[in-house]
C-alpha positions in Angstrom: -22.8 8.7 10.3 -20.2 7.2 12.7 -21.3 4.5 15.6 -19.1 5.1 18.6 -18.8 2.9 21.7 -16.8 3.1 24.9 -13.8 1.6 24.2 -3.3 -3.4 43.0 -1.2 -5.1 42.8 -1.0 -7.3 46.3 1.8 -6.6 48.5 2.2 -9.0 51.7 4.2 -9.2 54.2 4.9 -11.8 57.3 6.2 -10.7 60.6 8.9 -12.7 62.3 9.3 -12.6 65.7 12.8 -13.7 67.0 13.0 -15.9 69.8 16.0 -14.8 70.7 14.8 -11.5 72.3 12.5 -13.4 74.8 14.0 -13.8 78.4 12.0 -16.6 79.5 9.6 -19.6 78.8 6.6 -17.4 79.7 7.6 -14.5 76.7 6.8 -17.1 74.1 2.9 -17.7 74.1 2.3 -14.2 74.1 5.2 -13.8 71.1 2.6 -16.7 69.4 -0.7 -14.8 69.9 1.2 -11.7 68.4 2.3 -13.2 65.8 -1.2 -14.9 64.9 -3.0 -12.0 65.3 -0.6 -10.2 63.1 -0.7 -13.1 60.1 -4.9 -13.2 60.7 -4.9 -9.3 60.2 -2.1 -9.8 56.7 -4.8 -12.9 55.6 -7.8 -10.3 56.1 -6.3 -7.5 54.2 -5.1 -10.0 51.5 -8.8 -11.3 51.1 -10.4 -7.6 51.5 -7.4 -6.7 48.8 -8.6 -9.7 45.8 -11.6 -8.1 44.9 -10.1 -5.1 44.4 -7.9 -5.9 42.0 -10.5 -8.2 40.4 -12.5 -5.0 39.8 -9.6 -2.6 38.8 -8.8 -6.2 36.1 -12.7 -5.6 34.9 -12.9 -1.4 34.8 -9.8 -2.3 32.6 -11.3 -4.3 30.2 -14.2 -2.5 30.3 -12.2 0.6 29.4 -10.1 -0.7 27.1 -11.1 -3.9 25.6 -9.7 -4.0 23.0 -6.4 -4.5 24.7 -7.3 -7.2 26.0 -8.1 -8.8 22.6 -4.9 -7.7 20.7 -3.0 -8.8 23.7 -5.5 -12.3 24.0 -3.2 -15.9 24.0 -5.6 -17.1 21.2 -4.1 -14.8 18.7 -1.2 -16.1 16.2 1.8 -14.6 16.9 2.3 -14.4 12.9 -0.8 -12.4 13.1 0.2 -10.1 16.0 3.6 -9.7 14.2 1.4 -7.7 11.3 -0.7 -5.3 13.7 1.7 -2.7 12.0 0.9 -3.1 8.9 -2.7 -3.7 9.5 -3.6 -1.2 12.8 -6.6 -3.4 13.7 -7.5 -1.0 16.9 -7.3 2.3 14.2 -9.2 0.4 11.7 -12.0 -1.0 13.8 -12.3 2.5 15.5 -12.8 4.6 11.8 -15.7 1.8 11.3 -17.3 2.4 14.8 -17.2 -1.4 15.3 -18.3 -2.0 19.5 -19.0 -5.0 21.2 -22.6 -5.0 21.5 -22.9 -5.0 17.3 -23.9 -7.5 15.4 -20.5 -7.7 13.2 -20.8 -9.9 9.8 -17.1 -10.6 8.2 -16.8 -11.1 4.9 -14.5 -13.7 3.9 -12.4 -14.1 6.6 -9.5 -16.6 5.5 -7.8 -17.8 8.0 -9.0 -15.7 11.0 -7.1 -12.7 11.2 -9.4 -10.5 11.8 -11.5 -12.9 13.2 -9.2 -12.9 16.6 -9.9 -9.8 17.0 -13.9 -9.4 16.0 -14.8 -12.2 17.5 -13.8 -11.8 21.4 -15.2 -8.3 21.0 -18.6 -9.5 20.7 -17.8 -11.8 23.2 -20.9 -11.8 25.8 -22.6 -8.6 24.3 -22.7 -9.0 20.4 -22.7 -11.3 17.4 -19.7 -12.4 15.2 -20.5 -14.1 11.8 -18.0 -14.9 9.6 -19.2 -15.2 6.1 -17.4 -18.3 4.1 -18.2 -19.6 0.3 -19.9 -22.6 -0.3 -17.8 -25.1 -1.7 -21.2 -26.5 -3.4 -21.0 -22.9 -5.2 -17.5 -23.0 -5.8 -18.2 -23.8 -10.0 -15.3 -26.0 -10.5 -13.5 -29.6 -8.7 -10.3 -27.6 -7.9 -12.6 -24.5 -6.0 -14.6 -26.7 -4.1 -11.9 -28.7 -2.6 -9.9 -25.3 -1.6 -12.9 -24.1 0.2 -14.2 -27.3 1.7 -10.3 -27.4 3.2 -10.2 -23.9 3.9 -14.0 -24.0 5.7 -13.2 -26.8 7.6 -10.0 -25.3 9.1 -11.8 -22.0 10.1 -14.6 -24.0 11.8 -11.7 -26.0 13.5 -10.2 -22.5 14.5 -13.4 -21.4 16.4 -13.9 -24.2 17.9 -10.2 -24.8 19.6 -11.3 -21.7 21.5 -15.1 -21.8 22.5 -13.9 -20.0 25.6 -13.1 -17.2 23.0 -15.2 -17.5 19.7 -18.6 -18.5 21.7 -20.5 -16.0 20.0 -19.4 -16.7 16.5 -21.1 -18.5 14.0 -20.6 -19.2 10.5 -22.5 -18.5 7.1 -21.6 -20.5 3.7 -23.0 -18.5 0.6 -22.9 -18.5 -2.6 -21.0 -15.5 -4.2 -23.1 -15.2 -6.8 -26.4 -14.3 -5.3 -25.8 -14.0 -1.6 -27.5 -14.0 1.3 -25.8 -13.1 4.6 -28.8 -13.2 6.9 -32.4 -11.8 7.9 -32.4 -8.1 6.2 -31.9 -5.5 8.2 -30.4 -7.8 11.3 -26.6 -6.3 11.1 -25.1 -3.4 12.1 -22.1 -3.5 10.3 -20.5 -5.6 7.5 -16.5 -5.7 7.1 -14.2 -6.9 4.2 -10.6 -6.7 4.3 -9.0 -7.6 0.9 -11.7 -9.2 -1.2 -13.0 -6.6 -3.6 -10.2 -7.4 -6.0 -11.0 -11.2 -6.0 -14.9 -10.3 -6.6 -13.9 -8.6 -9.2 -12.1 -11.1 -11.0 -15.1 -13.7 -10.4 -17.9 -11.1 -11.8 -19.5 -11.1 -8.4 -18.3 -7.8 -7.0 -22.3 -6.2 -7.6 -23.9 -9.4 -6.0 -21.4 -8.7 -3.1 -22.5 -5.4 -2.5 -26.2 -5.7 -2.7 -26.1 -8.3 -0.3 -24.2 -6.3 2.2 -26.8 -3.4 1.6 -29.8 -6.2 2.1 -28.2 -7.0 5.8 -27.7 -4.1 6.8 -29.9 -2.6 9.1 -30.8 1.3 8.2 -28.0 3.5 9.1 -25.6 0.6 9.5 -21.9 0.3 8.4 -20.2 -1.4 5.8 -16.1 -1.2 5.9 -14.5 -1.8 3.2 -10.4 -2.1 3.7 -8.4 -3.0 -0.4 -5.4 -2.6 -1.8 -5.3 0.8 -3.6 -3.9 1.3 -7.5 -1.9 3.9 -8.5 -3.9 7.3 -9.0 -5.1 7.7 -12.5 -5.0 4.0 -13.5 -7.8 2.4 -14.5 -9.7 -0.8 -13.5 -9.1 -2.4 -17.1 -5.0 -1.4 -16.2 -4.8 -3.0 -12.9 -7.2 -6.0 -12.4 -5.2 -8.7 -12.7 -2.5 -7.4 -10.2 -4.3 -7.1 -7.2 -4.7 -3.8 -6.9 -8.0 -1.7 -7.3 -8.6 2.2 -8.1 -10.2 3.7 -5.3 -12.8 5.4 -7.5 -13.9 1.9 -9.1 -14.9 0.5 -5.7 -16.6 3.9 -3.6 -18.3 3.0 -7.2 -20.0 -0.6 -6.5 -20.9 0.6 -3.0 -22.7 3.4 -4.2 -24.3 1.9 -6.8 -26.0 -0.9 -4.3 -27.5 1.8 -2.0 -24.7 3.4 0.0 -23.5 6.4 1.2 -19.7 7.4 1.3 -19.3 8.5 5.3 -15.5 9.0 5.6 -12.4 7.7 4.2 -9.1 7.1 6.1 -5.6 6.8 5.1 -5.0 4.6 8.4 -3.7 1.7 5.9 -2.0 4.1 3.4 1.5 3.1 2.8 3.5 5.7 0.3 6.4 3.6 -0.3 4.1 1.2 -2.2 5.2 1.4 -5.6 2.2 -0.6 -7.1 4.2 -1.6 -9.7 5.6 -5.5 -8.7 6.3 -8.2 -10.7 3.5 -10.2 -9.1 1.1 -7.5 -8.4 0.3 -7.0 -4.8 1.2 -10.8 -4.2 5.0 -9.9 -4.4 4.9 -7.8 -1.0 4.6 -9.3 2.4 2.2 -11.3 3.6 2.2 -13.3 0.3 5.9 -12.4 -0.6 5.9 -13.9 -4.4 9.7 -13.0 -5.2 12.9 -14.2 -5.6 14.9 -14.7 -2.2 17.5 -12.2 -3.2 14.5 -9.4 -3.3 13.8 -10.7 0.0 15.2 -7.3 1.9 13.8 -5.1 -0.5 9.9 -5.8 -0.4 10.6 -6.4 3.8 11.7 -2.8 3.7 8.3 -1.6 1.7 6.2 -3.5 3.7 2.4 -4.6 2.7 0.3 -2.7 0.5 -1.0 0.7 0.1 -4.6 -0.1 1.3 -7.7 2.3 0.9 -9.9 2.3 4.0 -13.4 3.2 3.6 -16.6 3.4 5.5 -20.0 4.0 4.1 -23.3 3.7 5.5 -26.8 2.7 4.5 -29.1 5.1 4.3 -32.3 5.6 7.0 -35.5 4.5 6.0 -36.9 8.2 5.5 -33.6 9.0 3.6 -33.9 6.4 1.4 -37.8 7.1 0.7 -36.8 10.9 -0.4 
């Protein structure tokens, strides 16, 4: 099951009336009233003009708001420079993500997808980013990472309440979540976590809490970087990288149904095999300057992009 949703300028111009062409004193008032009549008639176009373009700006948004977003002043442009790699309008279209969901985001980091996710429920729907709790965290070193890293996404949010006024935030603790009421979302997103649940031994309390959320016949999108075919879990967990199989595996195994999968994030010239694991390409670029130009020319990771979808009620009972 997919969700779907919808995704003059002014010209004015002032007549001069020379007096050089009149013959006499009595030419000019009536040169005047001309010429006020002329500028009343340009101020009464101009004002019948605004609202038109006003509601040309809004069927625009309203077409297409999603330009808007990527296009938005509150993004970073170190985060608009990876669009490329990361096709945010593709991605969020395969997951049928629309601005009158409730939208929970697992793990968010800094924002980046947050930019975009947010705005989009702007007015209409619900952002919640999901963060850890640094009470959770099980050691000093964790909890003052994500006490820092918290702190600065709150920050983020609230620099821009013009933008993020419909987001909120949820602290949990990865090892037996709780994202919200169940059955209150209508889709749940992670972009780049499995591999880190999986090192932690949450990845299964992860997915059953997405599945608890999730309102029947809701989506969960799972976006992660994508081992080589053939290797196994045991072969590639401490580099990143996950086999496909593994995680259409967890999400299965906590309730849902594989919908679709995408290669919108594929990226063939990923050769999965980097000193540092995935860490060694770009964004996190773990290499020695003179490899600089090499992993630049790969790019970011080969990513699997996957949607599944929580079964209906009457499904599930059969």
């Amino acid at each position: 099951m997919r969700m779907k949703f919808a995704p003059l300028a002014l010209a004015l111009s002032a007549l001069l009336l020379g007096a050089c062409s009149q013959t006499s004193d009595e030419a000019a008032p009536a040169a005047d009233a001309a010429t006020s009549d002329t500028a009343a008639a340009t101020d009464a176009t101009a004002a019948d003009a605004a609202p038109a373009v006003e509601d040309a700006d809004a069927r625009d948004r309203e077409a297409d708001p999603m330009a808007a977003i990527l296009a938005g002043d509150w993004r970073d442009p170190a985060n608009v420079a990876r669009d490329p790699y990361r096709h945010p309008r593709e991605t969020l279209e395969f997951f049928g993500v629309g601005p009158s969901q409730t939208v929970i985001e697992i793990s968010p980091g800094a924002g980046w997808y947050t930019e975009i996710l947010a705005p989009l429920a702007q007015g209409k729907g619900r952002y919640i980013g999901v963060l850890n709790d640094p009470a959770k965290a099980g050691s000093e070193r964790a909890t003052e990472y994500y006490a820092n890293a918290n702190t600065k996404f709150r920050e983020k949010l609230a620099a821009r309440a013009d933008v993020y006024a419909n987001a909120s935030v949820v602290e949990v603790d990865p090892k037996a979540p709780v994202f919200g009421e169940p059955g209150s979302a209508d889709v749940v997103l992670t972009f780049r976590n499995v591999h880190n649940w999986v090192g932690a031994g949450s990845e299964a309390a992860m997915f059953k809490g997405f599945f608890d959320v999730l309102a029947p016949g809701g989506v969960l999108g799972v976006v992660e970087h994508r081992a080589a075919a053939g290797k196994t879990l045991e072969e590639v967990v401490e580099s990143g990288y996950l086999p496909e199989d593994y995680v259409i595996g967890l999400a299965t195994a906590a309730g849902f149904v594989l919908d679709e999968k995408s290669e919108i994030n594929a990226n063939p010239a990923d050769t999965k095999d980097h000193p540092n694991g995935v860490w060694t390409l770009p964004p996190g670029n773990r290499h020695d300057e003179a490899d600089k130009a090499k992993y630049a020319a790969i790019g970011e990771s080969d990513r699997m992009t996957l949607r599944f979808v929580k079964p209906q009620a009457e499904a599930a009972a059969e």
